[in-house]
DSSP file (Angstrom, degrees, kcal/mol; ACC not computed):
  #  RESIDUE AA STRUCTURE BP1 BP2  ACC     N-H-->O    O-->H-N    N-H-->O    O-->H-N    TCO  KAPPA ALPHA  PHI   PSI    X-CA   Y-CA   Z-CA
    1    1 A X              0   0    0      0, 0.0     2,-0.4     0, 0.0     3,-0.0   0.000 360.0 360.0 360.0 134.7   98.8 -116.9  -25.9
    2    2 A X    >>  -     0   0    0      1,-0.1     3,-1.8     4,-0.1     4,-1.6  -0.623 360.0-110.2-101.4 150.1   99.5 -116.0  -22.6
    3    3 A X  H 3> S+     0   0    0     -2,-0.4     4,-2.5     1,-0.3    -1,-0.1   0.793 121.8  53.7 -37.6 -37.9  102.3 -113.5  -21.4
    4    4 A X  H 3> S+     0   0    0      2,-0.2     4,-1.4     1,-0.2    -1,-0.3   0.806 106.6  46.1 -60.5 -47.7  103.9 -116.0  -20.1
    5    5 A X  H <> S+     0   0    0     -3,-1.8     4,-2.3     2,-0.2    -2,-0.2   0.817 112.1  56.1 -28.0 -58.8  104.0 -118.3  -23.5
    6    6 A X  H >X S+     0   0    0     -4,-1.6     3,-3.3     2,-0.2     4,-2.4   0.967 104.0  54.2 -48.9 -75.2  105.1 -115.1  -25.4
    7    7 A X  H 3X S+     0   0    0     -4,-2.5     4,-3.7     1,-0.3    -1,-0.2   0.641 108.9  47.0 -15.4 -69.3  107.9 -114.7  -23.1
    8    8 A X  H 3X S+     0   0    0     -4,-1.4     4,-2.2     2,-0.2    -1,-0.3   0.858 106.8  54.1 -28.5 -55.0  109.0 -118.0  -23.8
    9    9 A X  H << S+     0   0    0     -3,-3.3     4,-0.3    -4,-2.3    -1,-0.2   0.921 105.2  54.1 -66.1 -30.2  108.7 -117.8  -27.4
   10   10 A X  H ><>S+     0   0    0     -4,-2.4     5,-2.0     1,-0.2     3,-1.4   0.963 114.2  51.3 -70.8 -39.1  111.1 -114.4  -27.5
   11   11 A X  H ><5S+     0   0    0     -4,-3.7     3,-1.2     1,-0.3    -2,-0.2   0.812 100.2  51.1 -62.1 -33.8  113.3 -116.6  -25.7
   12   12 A X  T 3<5S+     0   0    0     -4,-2.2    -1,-0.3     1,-0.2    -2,-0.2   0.536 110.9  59.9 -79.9  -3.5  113.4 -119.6  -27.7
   13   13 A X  T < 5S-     0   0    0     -3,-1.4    -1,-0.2    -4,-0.3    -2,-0.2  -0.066 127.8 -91.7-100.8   7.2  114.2 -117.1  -30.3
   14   14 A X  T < 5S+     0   0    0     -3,-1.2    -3,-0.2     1,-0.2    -2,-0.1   0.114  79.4 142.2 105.6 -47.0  117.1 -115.7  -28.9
   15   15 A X      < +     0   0    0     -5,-2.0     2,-0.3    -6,-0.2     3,-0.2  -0.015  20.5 162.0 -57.6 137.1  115.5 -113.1  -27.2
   16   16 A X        +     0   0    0      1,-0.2    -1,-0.1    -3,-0.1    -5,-0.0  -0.949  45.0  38.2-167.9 167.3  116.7 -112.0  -23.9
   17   17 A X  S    S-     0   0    0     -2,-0.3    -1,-0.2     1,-0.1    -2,-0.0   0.824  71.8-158.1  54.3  32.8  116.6 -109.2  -21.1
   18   18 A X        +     0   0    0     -3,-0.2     3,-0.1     1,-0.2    -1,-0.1   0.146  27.0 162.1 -43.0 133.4  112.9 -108.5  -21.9
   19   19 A X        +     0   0    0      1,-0.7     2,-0.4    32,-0.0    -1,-0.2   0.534  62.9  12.1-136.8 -42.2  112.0 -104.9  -20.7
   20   20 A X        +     0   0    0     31,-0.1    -1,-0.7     2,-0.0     2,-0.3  -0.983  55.6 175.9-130.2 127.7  108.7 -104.0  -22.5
   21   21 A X        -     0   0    0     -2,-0.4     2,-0.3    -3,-0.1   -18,-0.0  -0.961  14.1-174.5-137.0 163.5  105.9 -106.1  -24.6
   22   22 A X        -     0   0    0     -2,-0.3     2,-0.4     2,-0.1    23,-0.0  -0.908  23.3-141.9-157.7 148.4  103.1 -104.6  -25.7
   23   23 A X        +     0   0    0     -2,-0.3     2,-0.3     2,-0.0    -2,-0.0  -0.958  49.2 141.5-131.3 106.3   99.9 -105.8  -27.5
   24   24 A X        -     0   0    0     -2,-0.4     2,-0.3    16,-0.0    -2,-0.1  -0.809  55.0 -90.9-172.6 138.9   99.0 -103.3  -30.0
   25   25 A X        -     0   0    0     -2,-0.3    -2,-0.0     1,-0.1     2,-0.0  -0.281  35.0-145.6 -66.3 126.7   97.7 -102.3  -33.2
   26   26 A X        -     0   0    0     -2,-0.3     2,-0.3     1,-0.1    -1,-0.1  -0.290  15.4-160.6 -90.6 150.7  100.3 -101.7  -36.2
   27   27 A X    >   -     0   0    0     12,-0.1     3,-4.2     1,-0.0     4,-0.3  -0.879  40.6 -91.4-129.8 163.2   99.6  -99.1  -38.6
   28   28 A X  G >  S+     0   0    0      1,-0.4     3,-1.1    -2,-0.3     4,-0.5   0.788 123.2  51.6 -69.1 -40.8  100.9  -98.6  -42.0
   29   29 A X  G 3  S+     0   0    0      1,-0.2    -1,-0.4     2,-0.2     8,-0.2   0.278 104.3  58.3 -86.4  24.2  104.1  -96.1  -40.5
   30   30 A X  G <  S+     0   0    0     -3,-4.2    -2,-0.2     8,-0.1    -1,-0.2   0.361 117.4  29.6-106.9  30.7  105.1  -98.7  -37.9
   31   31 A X  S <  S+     0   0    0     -3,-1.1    -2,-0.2    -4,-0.3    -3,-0.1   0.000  92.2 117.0-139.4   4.6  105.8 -101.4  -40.6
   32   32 A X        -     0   0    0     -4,-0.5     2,-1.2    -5,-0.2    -3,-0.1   0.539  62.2-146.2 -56.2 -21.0  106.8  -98.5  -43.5
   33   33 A X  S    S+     0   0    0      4,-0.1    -1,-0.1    -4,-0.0    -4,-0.0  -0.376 100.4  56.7 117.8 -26.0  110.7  -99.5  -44.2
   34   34 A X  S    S+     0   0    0     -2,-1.2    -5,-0.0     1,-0.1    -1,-0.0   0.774  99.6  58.3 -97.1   5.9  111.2  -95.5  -44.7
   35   35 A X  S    S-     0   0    0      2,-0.1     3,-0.1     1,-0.0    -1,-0.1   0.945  79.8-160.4 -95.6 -64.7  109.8  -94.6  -41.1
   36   36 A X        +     0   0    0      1,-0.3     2,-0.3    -7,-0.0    -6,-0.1   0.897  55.9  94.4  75.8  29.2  112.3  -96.6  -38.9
   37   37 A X        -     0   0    0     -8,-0.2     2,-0.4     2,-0.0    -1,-0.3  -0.986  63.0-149.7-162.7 173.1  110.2  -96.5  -36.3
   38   38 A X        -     0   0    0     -2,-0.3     2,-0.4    -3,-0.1    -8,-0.1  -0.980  32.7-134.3-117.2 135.0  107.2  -98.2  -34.0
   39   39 A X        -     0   0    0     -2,-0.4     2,-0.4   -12,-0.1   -12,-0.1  -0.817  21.9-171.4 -87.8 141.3  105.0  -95.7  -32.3
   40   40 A X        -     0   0    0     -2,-0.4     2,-1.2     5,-0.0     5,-0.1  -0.978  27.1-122.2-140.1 107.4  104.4  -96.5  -28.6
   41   41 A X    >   -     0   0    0     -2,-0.4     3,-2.8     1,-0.2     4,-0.1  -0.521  12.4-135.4 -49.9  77.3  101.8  -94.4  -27.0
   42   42 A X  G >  S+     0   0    0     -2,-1.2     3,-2.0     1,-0.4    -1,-0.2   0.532 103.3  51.3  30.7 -69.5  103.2  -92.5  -23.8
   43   43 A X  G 3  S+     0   0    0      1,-0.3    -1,-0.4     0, 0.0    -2,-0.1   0.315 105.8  62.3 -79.3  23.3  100.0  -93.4  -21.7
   44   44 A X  G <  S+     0   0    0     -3,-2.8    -1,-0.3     2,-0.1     2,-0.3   0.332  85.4  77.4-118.7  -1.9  100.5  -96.6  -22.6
   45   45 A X    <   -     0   0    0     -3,-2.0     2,-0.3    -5,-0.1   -25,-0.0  -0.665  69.7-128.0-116.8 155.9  103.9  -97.5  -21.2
   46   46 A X        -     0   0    0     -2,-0.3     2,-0.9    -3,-0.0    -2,-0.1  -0.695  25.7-139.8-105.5 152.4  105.0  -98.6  -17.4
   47   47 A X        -     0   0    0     -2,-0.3     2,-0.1     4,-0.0    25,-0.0  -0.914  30.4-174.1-142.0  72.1  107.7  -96.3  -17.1
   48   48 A X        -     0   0    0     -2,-0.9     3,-0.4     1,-0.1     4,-0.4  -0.639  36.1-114.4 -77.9 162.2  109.8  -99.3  -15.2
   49   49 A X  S    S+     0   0    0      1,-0.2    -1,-0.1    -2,-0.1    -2,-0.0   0.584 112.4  45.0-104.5  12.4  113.1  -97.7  -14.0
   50   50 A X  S    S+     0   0    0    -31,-0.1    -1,-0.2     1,-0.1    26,-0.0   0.371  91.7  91.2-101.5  14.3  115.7  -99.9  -16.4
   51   51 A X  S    S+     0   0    0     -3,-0.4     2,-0.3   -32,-0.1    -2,-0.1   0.995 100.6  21.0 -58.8 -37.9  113.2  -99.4  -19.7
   52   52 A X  S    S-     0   0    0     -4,-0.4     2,-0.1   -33,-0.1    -5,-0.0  -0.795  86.0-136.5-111.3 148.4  115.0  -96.5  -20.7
   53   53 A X     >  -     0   0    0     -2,-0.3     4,-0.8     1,-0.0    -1,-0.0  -0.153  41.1-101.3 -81.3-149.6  118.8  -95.7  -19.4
   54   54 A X  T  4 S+     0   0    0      2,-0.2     4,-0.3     3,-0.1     5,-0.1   0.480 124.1  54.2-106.7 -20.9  119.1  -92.0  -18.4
   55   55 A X  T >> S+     0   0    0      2,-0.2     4,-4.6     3,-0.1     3,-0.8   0.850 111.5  54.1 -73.9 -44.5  120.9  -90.8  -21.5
   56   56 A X  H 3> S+     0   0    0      1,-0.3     4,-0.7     2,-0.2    -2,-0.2   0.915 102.5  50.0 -33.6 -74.2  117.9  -92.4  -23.1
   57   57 A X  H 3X S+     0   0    0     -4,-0.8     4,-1.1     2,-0.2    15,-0.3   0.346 106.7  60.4 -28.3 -33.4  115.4  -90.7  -21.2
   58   58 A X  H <> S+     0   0    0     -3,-0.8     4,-1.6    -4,-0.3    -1,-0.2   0.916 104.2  50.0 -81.3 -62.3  117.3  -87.2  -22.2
   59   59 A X  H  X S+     0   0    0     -4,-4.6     4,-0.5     2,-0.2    -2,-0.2   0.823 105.9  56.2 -72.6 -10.4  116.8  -87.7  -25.5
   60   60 A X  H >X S+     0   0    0     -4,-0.7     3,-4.5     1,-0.2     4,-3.6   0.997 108.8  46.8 -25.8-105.6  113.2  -88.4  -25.1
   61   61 A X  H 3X S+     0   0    0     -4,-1.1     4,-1.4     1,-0.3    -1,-0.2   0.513 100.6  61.1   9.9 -61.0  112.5  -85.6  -23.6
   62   62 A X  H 3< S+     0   0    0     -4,-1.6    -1,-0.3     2,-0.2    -2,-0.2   0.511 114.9  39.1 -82.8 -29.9  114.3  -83.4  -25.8
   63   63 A X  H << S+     0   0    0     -3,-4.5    -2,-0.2    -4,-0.5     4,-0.2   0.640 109.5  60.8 -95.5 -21.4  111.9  -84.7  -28.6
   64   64 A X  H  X>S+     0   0    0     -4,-3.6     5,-2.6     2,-0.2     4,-1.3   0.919 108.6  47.1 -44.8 -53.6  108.8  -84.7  -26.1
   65   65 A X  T  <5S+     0   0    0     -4,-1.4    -3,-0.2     1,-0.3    -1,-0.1   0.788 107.7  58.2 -64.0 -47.9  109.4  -80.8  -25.7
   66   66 A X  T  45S+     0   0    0      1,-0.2    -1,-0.3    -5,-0.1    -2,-0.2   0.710 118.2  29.1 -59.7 -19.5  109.7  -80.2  -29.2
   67   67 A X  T  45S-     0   0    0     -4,-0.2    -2,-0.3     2,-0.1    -1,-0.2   0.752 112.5-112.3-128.6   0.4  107.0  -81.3  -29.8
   68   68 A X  T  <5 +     0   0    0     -4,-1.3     2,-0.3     1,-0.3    -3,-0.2   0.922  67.1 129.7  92.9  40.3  104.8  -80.6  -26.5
   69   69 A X      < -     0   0    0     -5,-2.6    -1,-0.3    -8,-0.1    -2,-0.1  -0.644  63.7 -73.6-125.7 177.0  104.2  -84.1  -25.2
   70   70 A X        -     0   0    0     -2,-0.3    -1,-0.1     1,-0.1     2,-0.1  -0.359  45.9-102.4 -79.4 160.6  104.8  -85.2  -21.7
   71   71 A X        -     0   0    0     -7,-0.1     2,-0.4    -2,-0.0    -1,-0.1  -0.394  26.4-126.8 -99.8 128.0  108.2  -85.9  -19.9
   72   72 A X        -     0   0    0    -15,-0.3     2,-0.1    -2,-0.1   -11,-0.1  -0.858  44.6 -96.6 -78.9 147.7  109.4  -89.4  -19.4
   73   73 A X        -     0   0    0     -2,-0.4   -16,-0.1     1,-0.2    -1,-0.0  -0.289  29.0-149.8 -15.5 108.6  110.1  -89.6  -15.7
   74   74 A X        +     0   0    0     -2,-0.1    -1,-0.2     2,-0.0   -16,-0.0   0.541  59.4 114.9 -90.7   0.1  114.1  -89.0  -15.2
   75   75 A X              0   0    0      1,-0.2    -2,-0.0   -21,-0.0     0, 0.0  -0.602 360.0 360.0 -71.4 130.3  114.6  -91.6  -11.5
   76   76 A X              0   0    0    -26,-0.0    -1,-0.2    -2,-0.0   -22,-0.0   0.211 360.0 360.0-112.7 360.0  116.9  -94.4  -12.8
């Protein structure tokens, strides 16, 4: 399916304001019910400047540092 298809398909779906899709393999904690999250690999992301707002971006950050991972960009 091409990006362009997908697109479409989130759309037909509801789907709307698109800011990130990503093609990647799920592992057993980003489909666990008690994890409540998808991991999305840092070097793996376009760092566009609406993905994140700027409050977003803080709290990023704030867990990047804790734990000694790289900074998202702060320009919005």
């Amino acid at each position: 399916m091409s990006s362009r298809e997908l697109e479409n398909l989130i759309r037909d779906k509801g789907g709307y304001a698109l800011k990130l899709i990503i093609d990647k393999k799920l592992y057993k904690t980003d489909v666990d019910e008690g994890q409540y999250r998808l991991s999305m690999p840092l070097e793996r992301i376009s760092f566009s400047d609406d993905f994140l707002n700027r409050s977003e971006k803080m709290i990023m950050n704030r867990s990047t540092k804790k734990h000694g991972l790289k900074e998202w960009p702060q320009e919005c």
